[in-house]
C-alpha positions in Angstrom: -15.0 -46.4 37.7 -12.5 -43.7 39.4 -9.9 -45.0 37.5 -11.8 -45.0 34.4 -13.3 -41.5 34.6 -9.5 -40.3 35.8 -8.3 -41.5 32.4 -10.8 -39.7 30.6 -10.4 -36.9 32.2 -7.2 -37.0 31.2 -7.1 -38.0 27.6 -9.7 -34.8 27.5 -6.8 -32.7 28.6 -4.3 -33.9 26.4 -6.7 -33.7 23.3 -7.8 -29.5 24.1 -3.8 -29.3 24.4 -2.6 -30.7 21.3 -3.9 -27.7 19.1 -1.9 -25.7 21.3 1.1 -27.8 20.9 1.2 -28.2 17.6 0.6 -24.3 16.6 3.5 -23.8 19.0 5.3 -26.6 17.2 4.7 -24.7 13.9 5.5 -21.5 15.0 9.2 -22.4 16.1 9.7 -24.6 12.4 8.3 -21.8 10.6 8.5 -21.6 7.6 9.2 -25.1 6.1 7.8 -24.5 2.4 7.3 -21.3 0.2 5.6 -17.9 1.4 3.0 -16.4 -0.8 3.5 -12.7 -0.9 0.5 -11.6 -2.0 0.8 -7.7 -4.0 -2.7 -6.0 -4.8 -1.3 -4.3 -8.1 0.2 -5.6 -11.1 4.1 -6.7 -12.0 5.9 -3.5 -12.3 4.2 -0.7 -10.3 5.8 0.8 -6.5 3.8 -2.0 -4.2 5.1 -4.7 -6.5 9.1 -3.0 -6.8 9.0 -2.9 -3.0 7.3 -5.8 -2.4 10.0 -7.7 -4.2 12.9 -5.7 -2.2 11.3 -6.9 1.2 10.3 -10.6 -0.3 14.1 -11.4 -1.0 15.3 -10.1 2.2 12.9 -12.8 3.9 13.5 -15.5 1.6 17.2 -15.0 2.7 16.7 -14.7 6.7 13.6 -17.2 6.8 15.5 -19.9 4.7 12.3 -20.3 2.6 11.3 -18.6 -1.1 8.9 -15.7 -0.6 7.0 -15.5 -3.6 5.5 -12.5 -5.0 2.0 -12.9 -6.2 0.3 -10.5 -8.0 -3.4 -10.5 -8.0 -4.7 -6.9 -9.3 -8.4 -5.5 -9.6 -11.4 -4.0 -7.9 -9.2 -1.5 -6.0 -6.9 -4.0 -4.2 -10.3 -5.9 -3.1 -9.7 -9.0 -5.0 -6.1 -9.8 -3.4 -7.4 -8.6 0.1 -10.0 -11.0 -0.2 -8.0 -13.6 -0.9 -5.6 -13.2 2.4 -8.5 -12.1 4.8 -10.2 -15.8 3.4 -6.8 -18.1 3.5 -5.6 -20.1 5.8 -4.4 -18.5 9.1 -0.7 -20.3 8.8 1.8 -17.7 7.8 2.0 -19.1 4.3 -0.2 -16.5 2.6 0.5 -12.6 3.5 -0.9 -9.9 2.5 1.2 -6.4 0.6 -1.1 -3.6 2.6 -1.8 -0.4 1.0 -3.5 2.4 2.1 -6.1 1.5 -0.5 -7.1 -0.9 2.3 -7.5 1.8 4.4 -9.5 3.7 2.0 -11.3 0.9 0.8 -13.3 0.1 4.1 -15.6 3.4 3.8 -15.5 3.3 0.4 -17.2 0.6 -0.6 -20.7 0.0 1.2 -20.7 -4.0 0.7 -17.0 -5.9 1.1 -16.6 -9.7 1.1 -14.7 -9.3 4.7 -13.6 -6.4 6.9 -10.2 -5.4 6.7 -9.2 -4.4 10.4 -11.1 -7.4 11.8 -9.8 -9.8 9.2 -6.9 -9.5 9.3 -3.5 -9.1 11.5 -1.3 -6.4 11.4 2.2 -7.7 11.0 4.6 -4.9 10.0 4.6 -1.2 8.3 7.2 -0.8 5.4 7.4 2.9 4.3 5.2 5.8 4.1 5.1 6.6 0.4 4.9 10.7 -1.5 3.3 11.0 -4.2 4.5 13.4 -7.0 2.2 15.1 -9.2 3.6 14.3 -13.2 2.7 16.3 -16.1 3.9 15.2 -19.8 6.0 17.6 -21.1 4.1 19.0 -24.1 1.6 20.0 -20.8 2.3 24.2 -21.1 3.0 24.5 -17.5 6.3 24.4 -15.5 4.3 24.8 -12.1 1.4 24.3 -10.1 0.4 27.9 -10.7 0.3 27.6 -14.3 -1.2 24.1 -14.6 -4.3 25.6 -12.8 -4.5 28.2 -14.9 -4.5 26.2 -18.0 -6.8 23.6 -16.1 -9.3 26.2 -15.4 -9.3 27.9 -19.6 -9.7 24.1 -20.9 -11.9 22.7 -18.3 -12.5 18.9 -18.9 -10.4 19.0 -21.6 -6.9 17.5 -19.4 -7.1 13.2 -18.6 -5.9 13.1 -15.5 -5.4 9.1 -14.9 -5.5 7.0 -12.3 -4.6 3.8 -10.5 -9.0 3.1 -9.5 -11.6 5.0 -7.8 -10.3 5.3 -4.2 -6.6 4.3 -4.4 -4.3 7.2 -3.5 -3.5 8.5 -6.4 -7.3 8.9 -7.6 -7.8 10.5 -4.0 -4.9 13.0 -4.0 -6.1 14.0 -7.6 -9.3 15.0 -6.6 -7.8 16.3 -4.0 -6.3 18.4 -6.2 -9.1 19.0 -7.9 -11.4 20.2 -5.1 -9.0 22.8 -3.9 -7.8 24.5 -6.8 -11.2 24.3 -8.5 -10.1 23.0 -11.6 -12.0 20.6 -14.0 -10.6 17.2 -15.3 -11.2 14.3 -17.1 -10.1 11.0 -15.3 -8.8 7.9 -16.8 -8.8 4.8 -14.7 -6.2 2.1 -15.4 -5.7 -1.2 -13.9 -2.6 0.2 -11.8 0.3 3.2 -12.3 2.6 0.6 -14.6 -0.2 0.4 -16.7 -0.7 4.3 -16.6 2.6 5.6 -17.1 3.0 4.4 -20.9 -0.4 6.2 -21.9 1.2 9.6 -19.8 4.8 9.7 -21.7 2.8 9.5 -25.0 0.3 12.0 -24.4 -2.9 10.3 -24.0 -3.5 11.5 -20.6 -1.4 14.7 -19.7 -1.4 14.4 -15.6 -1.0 11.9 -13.2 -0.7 11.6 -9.3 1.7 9.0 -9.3 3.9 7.4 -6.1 7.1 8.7 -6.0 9.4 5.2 -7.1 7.4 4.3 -10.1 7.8 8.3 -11.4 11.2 9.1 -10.4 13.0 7.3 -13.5 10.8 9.3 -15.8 11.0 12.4 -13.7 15.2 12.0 -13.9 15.3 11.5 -17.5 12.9 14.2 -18.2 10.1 11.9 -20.1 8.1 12.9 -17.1 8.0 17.0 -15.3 7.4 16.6 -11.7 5.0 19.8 -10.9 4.6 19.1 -6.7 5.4 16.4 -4.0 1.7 15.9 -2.1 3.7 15.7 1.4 3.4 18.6 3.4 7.6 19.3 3.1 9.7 18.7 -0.1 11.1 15.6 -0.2 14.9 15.1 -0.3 15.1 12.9 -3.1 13.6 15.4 -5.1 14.3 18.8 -3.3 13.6 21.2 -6.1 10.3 20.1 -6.4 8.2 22.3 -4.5 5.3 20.5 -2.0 2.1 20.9 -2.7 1.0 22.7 -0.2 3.3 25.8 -0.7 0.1 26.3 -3.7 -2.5 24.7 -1.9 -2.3 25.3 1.8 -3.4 22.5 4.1 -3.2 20.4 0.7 -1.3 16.6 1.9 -2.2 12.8 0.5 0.6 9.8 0.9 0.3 6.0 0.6 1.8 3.1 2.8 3.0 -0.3 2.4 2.9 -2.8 5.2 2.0 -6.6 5.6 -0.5 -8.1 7.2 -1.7 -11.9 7.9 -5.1 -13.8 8.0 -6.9 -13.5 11.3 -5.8 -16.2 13.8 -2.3 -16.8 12.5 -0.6 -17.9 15.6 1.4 -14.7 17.3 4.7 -16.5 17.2 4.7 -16.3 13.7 3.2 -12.0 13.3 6.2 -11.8 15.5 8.8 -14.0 13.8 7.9 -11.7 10.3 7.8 -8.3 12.0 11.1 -9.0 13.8 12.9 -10.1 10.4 11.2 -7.4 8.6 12.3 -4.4 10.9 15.4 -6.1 10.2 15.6 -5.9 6.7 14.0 -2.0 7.3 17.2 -1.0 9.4 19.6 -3.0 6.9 21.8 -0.7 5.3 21.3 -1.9 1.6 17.5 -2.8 1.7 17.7 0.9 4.0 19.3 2.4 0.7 17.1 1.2 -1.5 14.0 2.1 -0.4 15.0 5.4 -0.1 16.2 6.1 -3.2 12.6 4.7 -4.3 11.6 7.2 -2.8 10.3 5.5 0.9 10.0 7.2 3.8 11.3 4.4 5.6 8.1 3.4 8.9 8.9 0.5 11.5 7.5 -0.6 14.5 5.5 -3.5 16.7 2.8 -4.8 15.2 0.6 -3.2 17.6 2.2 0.2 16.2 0.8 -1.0 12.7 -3.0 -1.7 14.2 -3.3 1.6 15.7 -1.6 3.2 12.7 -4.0 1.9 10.3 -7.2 2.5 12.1 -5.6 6.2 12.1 -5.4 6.2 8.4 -8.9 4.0 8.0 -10.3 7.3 9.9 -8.8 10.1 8.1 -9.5 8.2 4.7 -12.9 7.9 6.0 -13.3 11.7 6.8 -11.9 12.8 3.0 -14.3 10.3 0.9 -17.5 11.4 2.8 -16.2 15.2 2.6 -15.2 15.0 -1.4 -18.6 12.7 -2.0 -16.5 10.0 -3.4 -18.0 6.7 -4.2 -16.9 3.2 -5.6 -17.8 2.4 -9.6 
């Protein structure tokens, strides 16, 4: 009976341990098939442009495609859904934006919780954004475009990526400070807005700084203010916001995060290959002239950096009364 209970008692052991072994097992293969990159806006905005830059740079060091998945809507919602709900194997990550950041006091009633949902991984970049006029707009600075804000209130379309992304956020901003009225025009995401902004429909726009600097350069696009609080060097005769507005200062953030309970030897494998590609010359480059400020760090750095931002965002939306459509 000794015997009998001893090899029980041992088969027991070996069966708690072979979870263990096998995430640990996984861990050191990973990855063996495709990574689903998974971007919250549509083909052709700044997430998706970056998300592409840092995809290829993992596809080449993890030995393994990393696919870019776009799944817009609801304000980033839908695709942050998706990777809070997958399974926690490395396979399905998650494009952060600071909509996610925004989005947790935003909307009362979410499908799952951001911060407890999911695991911080890596940051990418701190992003400006750059307020755009078109240039039929009769104003070549911030001045000015209040002015002619405030003698045809409700009569500019201001548009916007969604209620509660960054750019709807730094636009009322905008609006709260320099007591102007204006009428806003939603879209999908900034690819989709851009078109509607060189023609005319809508005459403003607070747009992240890669998608607008194209435009800006080739003048389909005036750039009126950076909404850092110091000019940015990649465009350093455009004045910051908050030489008009003082105190005035919105930004967005890319990062990546992972499924709760994706084994740590795989948040580390992707932050250590991502900071990486962040301190690579070329990818370096690139970013930059985007128009990144390029952000690294542990992935501990990224937890505390987002509950940061998940306050402050928090402290704006109940301050401006902001609420979810």
């Amino acid at each position: 009976m000794k015997l009998a209970r001893r090899r029980l008692l041992r088969l027991a052991a070996a069966a708690t341990a072979l979870p263990f072994v096998s995430r640990a097992a996984t861990a050191q293969t990973y990855p063996t098939r495709p990574v689903r990159l998974i971007v919250q806006v549509p083909a052709g905005g700044s997430p998706d442009i970056i998300a592409r830059v840092i995809g290829q740079w993992l596809s080449e060091k993890l030995g393994q495609p990393v696919v870019v998945d776009n799944r817009p809507g609801a304000s980033g919602n839908i695709a942050t859904e998706l990777v809070a709900k997958a399974t926690p194997d490395g396979y399905t990550v998650l494009f952060d934006m600071s909509a996610n950041a925004i989005n947790a006091s935003l909307y009362q009633r979410l499908n799952y919780n951001f911060i407890n949902d999911t695991v911080p991984v890596a940051s990418i970049a701190r992003i400006p954004l750059v307020m755009d006029v078109n240039p039929s707009v009769p104003a070549k600075d911030v001045p000015e475009f209040i002015a002619y804000a405030k003698a045809n209130p409700g009569k500019i379309n201001l548009a916007a990526a969604g209620v509660g992304t960054p750019l709807y956020v730094a636009g009322e901003l905008f609006k709260m400070m320099a007591g102007v009225k204006m009428t806003d025009i939603n879209y999908q995401g900034e690819a989709q807005a851009i078109p509607d902004l060189m023609s005319g429909q809508v005459q403003a726009l607070f747009g992240v700084m890669p998608a607008s600097l194209g435009y800006i350069k080739s003048g389909k696009l005036r750039a009126l203010a950076v909404t850092t609080a110091k000019r940015q060097d990649v465009l350093p005769d455009v004045p910051a916001m908050a030489e008009f507005l003082p105190g005035y200062e919105a930004s967005g953030w890319y990062g990546v995060s992972t499924p709760k309970g994706t084994p740590q030897e795989i948040v580390e494998t992707l932050n250590k290959q991502i900071n990486r590609g962040l301190a690579d010359p070329d990818v370096k480059k690139r970013l930059v002239d985007l128009g990144c400020n390029v952000l690294t760090g542990s992935p501990a750095d990224f937890a505390k950096f987002i509950a940061n931002e998940t306050e402050k965002w928090a402290k704006v939306i109940k301050f401006t009364g902001i609420k979810a459509e």
